[in-house]
C-alpha positions in Angstrom: -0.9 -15.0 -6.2 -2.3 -14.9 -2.7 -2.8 -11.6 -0.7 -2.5 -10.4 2.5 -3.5 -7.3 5.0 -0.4 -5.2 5.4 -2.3 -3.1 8.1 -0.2 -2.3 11.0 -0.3 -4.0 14.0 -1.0 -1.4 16.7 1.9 -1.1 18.3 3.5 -0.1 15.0 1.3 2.4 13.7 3.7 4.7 16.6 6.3 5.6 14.2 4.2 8.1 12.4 2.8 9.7 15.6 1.3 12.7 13.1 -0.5 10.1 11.2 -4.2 8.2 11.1 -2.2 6.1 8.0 -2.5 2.2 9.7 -0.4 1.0 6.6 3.3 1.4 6.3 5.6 3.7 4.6 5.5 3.3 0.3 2.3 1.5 0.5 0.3 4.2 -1.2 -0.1 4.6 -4.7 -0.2 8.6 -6.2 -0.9 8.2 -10.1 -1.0 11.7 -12.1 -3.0 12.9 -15.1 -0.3 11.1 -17.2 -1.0 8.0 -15.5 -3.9 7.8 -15.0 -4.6 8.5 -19.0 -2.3 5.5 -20.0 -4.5 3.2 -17.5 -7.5 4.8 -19.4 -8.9 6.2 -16.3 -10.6 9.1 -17.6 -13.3 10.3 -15.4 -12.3 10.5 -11.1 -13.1 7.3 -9.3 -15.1 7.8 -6.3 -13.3 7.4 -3.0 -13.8 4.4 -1.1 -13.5 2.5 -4.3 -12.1 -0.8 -4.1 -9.5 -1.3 -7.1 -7.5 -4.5 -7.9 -4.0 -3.9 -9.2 -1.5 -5.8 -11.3 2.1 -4.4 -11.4 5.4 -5.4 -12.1 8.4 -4.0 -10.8 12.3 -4.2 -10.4 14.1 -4.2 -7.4 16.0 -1.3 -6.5 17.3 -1.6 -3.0 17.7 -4.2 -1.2 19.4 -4.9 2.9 19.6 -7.3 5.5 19.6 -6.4 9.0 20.7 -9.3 11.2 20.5 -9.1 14.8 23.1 -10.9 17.0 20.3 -12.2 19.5 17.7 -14.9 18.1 15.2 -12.8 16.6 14.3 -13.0 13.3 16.5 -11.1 10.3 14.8 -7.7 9.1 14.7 -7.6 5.6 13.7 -4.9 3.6 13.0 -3.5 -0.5 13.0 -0.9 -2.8 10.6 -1.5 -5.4 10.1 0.5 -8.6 6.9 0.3 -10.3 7.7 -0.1 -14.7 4.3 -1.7 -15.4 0.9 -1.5 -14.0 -3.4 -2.4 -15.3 -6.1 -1.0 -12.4 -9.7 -2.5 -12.8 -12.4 -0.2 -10.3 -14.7 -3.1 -8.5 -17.3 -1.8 -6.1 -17.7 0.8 -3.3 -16.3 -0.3 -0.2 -19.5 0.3 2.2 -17.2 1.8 5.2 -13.5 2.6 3.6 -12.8 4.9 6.6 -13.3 2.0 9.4 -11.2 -0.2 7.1 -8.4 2.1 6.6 -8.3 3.6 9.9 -9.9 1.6 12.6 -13.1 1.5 14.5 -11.5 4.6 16.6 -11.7 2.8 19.8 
């Protein structure tokens, strides 16, 4: 399974004005004390950790925008998470510049 950034580009990061957040919507994680004790996470993982995930989900919404001019259709989905593993790899050296930008 290939990845790929997510990242806004800049010119979308403007429809949440109130936020530094450069990735969309959904596309954070919160896990709980539950959670995090059936992935066996037991002590806190330091910030700026890079983790790899494995999930599966179903698909709980799902629409189709289509535009009568000749751009592209919009598609968008719901995803609910059922199943999940998180492995901790190493400290990313500057998580801030990577999440929100060089500030320029």
């Amino acid at each position: 399974m290939k990845t790929v950034s997510l990242k806004n580009d800049s010119d979308e990061s403007c429809c949440e004005p109130m936020s530094m957040n450069n990735y969309g919507y959904g596309l954070r994680i919160y896990l709980n004390s539950d959670a995090c004790e059936k992935l066996g996470i037991t002590k806190p993982i330091k910030a700026g950790t890079r983790v790899e995930i494995k999930a599966s989900a179903i698909v709980t919404q799902s629409s189709e925008t289509i535009d009568n001019d000749d751009s592209p259709t919009d598609v968008s989905l719901s995803l609910q998470i059922t199943d999940m593993g998180l492995a901790a790899g190493g400290v990313v050296r500057d998580a801030a510049k990577l999440l929100y930008g060089s500030g320029d």
